[in-house]
MOPAC internal coordinates of N, CA, C and O (Angstrom, degrees):
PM7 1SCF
backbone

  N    0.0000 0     0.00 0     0.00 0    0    0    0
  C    1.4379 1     0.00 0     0.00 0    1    0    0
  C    1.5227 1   108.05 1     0.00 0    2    1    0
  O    1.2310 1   125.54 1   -63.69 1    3    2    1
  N    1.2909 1   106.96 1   116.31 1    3    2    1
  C    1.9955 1   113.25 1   174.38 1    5    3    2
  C    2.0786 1    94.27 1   -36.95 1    6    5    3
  O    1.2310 1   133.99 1    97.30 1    7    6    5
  N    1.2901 1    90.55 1   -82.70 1    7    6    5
  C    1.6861 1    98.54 1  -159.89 1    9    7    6
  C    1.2592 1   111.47 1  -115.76 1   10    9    7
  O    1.2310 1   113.21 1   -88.16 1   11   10    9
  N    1.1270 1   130.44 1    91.84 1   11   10    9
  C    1.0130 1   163.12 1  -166.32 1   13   11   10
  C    1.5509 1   117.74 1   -74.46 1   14   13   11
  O    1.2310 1   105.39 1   -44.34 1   15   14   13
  N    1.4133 1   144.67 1   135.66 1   15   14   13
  C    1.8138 1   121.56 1  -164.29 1   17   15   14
  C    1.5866 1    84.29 1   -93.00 1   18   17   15
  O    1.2310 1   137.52 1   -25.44 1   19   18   17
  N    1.6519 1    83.67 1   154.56 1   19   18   17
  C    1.9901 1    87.25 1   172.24 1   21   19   18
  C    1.9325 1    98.80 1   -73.26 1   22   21   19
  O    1.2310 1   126.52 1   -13.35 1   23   22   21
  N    1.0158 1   105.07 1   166.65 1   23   22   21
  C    1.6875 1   122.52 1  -154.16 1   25   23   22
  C    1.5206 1    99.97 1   -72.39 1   26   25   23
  O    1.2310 1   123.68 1   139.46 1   27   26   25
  N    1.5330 1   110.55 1   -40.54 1   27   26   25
  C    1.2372 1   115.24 1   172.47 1   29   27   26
  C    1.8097 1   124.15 1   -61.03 1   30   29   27
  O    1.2310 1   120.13 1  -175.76 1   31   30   29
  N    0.6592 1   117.35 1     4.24 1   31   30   29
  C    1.9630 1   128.75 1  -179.03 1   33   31   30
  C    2.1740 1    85.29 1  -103.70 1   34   33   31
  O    1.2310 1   122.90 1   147.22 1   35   34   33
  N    1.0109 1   112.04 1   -32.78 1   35   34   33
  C    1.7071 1   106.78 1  -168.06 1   37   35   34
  C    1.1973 1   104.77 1   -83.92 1   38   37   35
  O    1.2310 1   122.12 1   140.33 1   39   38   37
  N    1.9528 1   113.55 1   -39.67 1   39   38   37
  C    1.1366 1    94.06 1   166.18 1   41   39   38
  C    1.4815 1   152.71 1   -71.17 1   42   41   39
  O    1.2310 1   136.06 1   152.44 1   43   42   41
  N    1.5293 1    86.51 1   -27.56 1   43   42   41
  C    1.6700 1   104.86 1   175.86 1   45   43   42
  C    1.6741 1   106.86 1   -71.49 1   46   45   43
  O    1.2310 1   116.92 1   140.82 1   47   46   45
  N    1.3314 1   123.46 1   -39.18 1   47   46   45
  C    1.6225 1    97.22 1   155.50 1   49   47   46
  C    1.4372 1   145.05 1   -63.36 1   50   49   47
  O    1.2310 1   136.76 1   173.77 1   51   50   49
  N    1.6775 1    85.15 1    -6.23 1   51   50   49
  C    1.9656 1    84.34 1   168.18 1   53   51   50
  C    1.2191 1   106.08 1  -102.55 1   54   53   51
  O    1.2310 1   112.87 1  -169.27 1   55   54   53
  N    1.6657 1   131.08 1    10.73 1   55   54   53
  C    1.4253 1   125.64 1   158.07 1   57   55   54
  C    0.8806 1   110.34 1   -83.43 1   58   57   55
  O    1.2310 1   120.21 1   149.40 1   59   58   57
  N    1.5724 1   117.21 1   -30.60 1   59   58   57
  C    1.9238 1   115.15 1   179.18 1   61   59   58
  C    1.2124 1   108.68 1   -69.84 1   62   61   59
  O    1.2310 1   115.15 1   135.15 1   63   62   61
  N    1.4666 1   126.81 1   -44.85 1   63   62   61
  C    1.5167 1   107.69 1  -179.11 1   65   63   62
  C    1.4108 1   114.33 1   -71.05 1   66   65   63
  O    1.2310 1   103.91 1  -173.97 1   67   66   65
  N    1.4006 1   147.25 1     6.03 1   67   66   65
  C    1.1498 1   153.90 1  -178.13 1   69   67   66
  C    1.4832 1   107.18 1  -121.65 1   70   69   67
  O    1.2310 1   120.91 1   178.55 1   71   70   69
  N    1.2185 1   115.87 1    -1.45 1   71   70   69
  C    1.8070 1   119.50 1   175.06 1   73   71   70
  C    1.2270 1    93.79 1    45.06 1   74   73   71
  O    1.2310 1   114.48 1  -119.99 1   75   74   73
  N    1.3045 1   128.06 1    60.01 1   75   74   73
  C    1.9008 1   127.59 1   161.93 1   77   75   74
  C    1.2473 1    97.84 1  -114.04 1   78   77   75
  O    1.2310 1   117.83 1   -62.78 1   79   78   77
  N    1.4690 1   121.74 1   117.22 1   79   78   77
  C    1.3849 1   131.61 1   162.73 1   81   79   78
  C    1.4997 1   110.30 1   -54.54 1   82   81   79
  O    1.2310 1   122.23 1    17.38 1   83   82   81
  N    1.0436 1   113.34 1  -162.62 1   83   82   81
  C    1.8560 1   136.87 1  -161.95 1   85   83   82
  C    1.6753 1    84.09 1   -89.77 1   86   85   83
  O    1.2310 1   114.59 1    93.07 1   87   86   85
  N    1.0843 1   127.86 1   -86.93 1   87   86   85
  C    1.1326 1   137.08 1  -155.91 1   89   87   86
  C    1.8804 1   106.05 1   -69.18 1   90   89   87
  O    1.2310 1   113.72 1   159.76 1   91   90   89
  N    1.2746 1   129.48 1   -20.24 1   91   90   89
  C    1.4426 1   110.94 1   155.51 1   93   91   90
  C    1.4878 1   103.60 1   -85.02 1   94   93   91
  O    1.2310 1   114.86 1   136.23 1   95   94   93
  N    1.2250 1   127.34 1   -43.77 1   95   94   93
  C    1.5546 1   108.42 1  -179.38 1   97   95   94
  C    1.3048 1   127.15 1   -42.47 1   98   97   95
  O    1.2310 1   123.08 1   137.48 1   99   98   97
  N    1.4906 1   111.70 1   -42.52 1   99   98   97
  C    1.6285 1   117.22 1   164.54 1  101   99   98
  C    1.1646 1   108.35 1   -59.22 1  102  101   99
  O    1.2310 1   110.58 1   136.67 1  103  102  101
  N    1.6412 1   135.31 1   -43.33 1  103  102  101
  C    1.3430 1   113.08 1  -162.73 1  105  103  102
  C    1.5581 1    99.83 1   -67.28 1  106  105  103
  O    1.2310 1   117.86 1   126.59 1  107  106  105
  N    1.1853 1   121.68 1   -53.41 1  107  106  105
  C    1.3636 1   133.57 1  -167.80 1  109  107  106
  C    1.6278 1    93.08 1   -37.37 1  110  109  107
  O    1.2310 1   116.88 1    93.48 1  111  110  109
  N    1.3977 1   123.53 1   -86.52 1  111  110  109
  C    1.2597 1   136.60 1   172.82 1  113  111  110
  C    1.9840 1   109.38 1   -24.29 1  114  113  111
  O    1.2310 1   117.76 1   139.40 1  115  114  113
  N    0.9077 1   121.87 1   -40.60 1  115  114  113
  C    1.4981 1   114.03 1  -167.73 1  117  115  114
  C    1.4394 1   119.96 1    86.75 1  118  117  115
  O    1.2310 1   119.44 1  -163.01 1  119  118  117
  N    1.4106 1   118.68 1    16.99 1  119  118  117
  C    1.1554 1   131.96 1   145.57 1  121  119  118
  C    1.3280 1   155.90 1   -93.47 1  122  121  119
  O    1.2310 1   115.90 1    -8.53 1  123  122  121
  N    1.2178 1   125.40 1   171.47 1  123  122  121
  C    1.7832 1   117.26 1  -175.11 1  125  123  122
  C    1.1034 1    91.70 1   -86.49 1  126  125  123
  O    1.2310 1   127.49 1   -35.13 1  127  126  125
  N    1.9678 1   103.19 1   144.87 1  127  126  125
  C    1.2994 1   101.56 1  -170.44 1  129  127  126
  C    1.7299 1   110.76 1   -69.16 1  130  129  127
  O    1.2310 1   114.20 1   138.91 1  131  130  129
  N    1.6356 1   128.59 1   -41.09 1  131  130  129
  C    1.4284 1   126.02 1   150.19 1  133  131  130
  C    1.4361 1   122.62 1   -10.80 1  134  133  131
  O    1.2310 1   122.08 1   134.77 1  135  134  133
  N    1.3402 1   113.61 1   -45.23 1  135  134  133
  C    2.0451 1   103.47 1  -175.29 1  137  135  134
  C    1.5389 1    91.54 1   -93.43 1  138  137  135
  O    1.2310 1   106.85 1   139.99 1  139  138  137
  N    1.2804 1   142.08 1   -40.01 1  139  138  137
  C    1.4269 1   122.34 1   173.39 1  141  139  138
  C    1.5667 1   121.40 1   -56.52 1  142  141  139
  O    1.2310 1   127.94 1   166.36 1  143  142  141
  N    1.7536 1   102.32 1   -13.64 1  143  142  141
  C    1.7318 1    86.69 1   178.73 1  145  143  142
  C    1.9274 1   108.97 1  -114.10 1  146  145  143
  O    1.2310 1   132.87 1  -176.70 1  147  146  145
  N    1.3288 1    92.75 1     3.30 1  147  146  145
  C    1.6212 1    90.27 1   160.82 1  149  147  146
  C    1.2080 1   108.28 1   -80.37 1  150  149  147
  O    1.2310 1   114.14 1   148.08 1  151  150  149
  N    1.6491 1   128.71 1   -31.92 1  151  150  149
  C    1.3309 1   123.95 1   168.58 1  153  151  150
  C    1.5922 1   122.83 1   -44.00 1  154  153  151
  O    1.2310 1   131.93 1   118.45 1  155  154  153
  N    1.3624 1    94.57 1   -61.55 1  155  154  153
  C    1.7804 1   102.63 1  -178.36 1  157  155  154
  C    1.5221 1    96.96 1   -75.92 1  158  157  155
  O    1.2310 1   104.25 1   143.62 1  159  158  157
  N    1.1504 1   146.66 1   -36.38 1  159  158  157
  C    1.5047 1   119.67 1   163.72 1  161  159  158
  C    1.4981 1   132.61 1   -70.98 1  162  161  159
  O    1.2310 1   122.47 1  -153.80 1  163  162  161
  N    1.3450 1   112.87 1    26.20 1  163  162  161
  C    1.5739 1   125.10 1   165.28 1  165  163  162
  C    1.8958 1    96.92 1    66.60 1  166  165  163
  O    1.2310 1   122.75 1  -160.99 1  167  166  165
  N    1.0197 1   112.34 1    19.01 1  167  166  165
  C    1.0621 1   106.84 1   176.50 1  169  167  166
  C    1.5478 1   124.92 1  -108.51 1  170  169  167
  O    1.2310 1   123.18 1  -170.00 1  171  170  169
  N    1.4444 1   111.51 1    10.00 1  171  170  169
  C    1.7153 1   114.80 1   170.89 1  173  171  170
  C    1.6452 1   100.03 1  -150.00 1  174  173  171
  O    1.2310 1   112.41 1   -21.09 1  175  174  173
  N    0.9974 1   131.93 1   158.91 1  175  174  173
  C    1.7591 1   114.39 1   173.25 1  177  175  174
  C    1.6417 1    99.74 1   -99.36 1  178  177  175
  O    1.2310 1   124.24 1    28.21 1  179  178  177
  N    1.6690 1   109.46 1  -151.79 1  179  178  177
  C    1.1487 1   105.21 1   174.26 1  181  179  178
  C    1.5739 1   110.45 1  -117.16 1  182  181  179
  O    1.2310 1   127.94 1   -43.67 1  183  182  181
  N    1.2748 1   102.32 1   136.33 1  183  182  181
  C    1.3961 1   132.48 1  -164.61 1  185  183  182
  C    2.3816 1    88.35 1   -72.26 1  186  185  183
  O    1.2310 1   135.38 1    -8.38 1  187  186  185
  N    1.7141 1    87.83 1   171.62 1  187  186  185
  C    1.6509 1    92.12 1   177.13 1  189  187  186
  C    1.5298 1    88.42 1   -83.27 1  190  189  187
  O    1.2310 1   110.48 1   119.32 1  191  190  189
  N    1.3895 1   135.49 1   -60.68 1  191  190  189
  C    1.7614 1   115.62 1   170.50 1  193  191  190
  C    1.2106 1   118.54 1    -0.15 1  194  193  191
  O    1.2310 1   124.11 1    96.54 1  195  194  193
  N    1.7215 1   109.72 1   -83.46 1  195  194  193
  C    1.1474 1   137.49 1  -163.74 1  197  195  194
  C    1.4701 1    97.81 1   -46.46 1  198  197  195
  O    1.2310 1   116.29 1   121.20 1  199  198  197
  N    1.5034 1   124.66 1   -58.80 1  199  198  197
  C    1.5257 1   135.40 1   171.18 1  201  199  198
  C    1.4196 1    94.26 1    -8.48 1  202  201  199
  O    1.2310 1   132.74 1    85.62 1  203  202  201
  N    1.1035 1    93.00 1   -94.38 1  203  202  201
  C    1.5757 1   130.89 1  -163.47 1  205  203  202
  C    1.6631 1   122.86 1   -42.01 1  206  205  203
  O    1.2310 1   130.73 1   162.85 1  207  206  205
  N    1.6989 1    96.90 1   -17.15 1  207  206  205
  C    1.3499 1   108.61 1  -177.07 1  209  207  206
  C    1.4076 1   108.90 1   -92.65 1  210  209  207
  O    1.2310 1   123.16 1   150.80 1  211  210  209
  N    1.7026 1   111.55 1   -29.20 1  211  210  209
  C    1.1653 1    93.64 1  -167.53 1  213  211  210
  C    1.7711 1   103.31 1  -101.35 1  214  213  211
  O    1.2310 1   131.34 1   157.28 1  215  214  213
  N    1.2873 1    95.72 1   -22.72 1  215  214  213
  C    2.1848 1    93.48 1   152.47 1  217  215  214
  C    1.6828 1   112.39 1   -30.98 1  218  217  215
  O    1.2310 1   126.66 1   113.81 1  219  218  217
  N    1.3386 1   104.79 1   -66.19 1  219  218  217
  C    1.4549 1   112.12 1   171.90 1  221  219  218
  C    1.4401 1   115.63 1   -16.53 1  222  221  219
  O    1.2310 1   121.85 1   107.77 1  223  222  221
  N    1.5543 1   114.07 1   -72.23 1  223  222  221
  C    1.0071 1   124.90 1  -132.72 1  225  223  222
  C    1.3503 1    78.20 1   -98.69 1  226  225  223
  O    1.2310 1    94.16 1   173.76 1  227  226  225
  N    1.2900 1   162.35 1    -6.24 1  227  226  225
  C    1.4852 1   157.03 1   177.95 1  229  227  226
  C    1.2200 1   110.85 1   108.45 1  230  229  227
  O    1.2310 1   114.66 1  -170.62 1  231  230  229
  N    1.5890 1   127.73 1     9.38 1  231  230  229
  C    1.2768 1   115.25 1  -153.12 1  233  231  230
  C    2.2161 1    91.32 1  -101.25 1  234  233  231
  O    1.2310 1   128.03 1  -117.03 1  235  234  233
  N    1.0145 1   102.14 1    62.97 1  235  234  233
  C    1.7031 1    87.76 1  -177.42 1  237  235  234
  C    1.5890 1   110.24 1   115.67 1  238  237  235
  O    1.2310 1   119.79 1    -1.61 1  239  238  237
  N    1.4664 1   118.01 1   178.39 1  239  238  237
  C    1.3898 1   130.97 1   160.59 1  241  239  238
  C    1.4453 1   107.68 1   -89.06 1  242  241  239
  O    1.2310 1   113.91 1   -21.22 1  243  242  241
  N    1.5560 1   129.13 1   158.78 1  243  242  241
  C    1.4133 1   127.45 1   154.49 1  245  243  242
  C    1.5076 1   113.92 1   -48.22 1  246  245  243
  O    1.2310 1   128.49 1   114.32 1  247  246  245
  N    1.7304 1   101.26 1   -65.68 1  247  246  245
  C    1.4748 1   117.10 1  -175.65 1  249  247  246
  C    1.9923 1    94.79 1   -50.00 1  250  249  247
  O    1.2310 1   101.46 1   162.53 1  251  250  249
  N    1.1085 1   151.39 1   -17.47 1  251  250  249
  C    1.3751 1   122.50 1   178.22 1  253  251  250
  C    1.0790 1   108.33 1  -102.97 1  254  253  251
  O    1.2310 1   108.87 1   174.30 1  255  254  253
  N    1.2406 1   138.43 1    -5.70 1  255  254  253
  C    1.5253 1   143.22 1  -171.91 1  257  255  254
  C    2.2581 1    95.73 1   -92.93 1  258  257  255
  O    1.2310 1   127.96 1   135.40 1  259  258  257
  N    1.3411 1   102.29 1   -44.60 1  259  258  257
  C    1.3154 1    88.44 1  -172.40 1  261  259  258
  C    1.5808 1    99.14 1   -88.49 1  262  261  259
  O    1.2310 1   116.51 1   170.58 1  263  262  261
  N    1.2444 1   124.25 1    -9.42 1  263  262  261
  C    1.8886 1   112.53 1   156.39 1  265  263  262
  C    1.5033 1   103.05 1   -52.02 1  266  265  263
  O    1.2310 1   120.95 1   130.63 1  267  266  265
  N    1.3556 1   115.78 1   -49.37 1  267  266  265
  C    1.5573 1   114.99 1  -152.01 1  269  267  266
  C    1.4725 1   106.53 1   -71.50 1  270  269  267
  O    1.2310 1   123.03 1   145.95 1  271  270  269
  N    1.0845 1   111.80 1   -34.05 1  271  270  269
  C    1.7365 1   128.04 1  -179.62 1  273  271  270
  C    1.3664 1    97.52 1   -77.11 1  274  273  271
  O    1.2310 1   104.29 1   143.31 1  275  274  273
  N    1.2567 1   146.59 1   -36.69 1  275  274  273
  C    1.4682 1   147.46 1   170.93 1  277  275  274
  C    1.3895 1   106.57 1   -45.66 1  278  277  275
  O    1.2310 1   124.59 1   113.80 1  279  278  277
  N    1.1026 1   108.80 1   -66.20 1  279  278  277
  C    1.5415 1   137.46 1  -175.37 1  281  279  278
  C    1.5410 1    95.85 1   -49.16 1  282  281  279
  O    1.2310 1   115.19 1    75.52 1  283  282  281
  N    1.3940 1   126.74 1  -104.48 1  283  282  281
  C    1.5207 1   120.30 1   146.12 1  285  283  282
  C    1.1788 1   115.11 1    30.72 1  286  285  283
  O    1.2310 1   114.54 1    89.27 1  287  286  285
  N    1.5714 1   127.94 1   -90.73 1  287  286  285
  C    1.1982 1   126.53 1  -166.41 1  289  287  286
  C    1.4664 1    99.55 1   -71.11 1  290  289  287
  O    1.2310 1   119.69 1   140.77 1  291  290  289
  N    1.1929 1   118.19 1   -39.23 1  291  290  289
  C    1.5655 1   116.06 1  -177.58 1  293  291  290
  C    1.6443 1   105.21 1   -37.32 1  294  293  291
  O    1.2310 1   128.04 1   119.87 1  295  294  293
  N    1.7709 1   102.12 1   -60.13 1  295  294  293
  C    1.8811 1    95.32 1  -160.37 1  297  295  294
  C    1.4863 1   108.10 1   -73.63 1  298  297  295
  O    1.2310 1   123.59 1   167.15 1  299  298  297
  N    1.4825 1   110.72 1   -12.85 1  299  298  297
  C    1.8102 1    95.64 1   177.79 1  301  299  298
  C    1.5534 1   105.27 1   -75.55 1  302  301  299
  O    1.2310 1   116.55 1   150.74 1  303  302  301
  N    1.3262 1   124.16 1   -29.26 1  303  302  301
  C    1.4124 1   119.36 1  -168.97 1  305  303  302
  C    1.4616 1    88.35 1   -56.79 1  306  305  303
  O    1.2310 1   124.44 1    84.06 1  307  306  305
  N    1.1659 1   109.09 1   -95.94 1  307  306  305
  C    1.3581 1   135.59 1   176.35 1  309  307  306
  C    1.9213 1   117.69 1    -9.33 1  310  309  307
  O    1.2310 1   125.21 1   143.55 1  311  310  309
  N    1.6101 1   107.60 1   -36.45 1  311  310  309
  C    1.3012 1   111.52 1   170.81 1  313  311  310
  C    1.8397 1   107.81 1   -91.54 1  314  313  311
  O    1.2310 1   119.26 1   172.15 1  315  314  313
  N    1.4568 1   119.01 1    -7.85 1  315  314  313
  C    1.4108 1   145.19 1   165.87 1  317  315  314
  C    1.5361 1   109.61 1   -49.81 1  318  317  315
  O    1.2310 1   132.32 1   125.77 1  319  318  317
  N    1.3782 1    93.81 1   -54.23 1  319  318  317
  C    1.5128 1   121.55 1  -136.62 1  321  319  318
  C    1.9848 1    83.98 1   -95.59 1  322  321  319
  O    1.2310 1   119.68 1   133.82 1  323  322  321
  N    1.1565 1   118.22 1   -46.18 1  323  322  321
  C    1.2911 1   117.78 1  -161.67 1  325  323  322
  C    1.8035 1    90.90 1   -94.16 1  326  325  323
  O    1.2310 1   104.58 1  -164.07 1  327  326  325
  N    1.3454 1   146.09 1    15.93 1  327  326  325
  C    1.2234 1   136.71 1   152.41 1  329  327  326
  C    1.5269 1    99.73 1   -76.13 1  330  329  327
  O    1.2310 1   123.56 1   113.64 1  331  330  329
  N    1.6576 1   110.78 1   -66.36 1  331  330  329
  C    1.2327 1   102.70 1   171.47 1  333  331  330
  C    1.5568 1   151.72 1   -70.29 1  334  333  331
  O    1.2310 1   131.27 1  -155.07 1  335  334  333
  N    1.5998 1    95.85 1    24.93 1  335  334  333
  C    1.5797 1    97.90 1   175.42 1  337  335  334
  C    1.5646 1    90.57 1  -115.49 1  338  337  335
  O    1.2310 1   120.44 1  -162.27 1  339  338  337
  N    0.9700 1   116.77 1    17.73 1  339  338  337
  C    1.9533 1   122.19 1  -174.54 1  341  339  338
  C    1.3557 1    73.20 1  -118.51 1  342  341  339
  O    1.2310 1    91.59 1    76.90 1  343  342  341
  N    1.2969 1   165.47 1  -103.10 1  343  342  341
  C    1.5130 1   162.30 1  -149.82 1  345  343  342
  C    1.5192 1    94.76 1   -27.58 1  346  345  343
  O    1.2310 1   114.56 1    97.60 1  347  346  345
  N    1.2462 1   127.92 1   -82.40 1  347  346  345
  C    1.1897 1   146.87 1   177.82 1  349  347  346
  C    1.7129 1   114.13 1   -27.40 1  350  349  347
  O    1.2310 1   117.09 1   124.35 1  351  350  349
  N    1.2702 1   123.13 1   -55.65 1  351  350  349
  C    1.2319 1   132.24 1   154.32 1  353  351  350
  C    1.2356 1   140.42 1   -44.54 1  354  353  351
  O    1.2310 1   132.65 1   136.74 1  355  354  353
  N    1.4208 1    93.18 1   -43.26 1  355  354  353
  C    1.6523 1   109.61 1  -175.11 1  357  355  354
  C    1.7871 1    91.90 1   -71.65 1  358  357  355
  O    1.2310 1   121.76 1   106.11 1  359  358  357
  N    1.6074 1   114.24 1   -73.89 1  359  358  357
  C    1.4551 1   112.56 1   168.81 1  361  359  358
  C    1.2494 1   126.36 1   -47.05 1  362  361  359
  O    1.2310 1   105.73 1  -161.91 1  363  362  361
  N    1.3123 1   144.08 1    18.09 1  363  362  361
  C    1.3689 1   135.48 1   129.21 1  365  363  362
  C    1.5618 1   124.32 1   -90.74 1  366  365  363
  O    1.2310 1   113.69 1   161.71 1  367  366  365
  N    1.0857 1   129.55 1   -18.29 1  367  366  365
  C    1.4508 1   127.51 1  -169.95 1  369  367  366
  C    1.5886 1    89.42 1   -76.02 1  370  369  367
  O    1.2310 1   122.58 1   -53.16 1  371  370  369
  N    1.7287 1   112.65 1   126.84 1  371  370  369
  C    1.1342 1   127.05 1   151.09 1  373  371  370
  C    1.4097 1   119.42 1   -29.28 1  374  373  371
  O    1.2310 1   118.61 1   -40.17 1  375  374  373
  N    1.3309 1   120.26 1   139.83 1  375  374  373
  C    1.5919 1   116.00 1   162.37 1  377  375  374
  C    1.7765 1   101.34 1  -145.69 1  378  377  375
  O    1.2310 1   120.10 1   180.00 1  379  378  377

């Protein structure tokens, strides 16, 4: 997948269809409610824990959640990687 959503936008729609706020989703999960909302704010991915927690709870397999997060980090490198070969380009063409 080119661009892929960070994991946290998937999860928070499977809290919306289950009307579980931030703070029961963590309890459910076995987490602080803080690392479940760096998750949904694109600001941490999901850990093999995290996998495993939300396997638990029915929401998926581990093994497909840490494909999806693979993937994930894959297209930011890769969309990383292709800002700076456009930097790189631009600063070589003669002017």
């Amino acid at each position: 997948m080119l661009n892929p959503p960070h994991l946290g936008e998937l999860i928070r729609e499977s809290m919306d269809e289950v009307g579980w706020n931030v703070t029961e989703t963590a309890a459910r999960l076995g987490c602080e409610r803080g690392t479940l909302s760096r998750l949904l704010n694109g600001k941490a991915g999901v850990s093999a824990n995290m996998a495993l927690a939300l396997e638990a709870i029915g929401w998926g397999t581990a093994d497909h959640w840490m494909r999806m997060q693979a993937s994930y980090e894959l297209a930011e490198a890769r969309r990383a990687r292709g800002w700076q070969e456009d930097i790189r380009v631009r600063d070589a063409v003669p002017r």
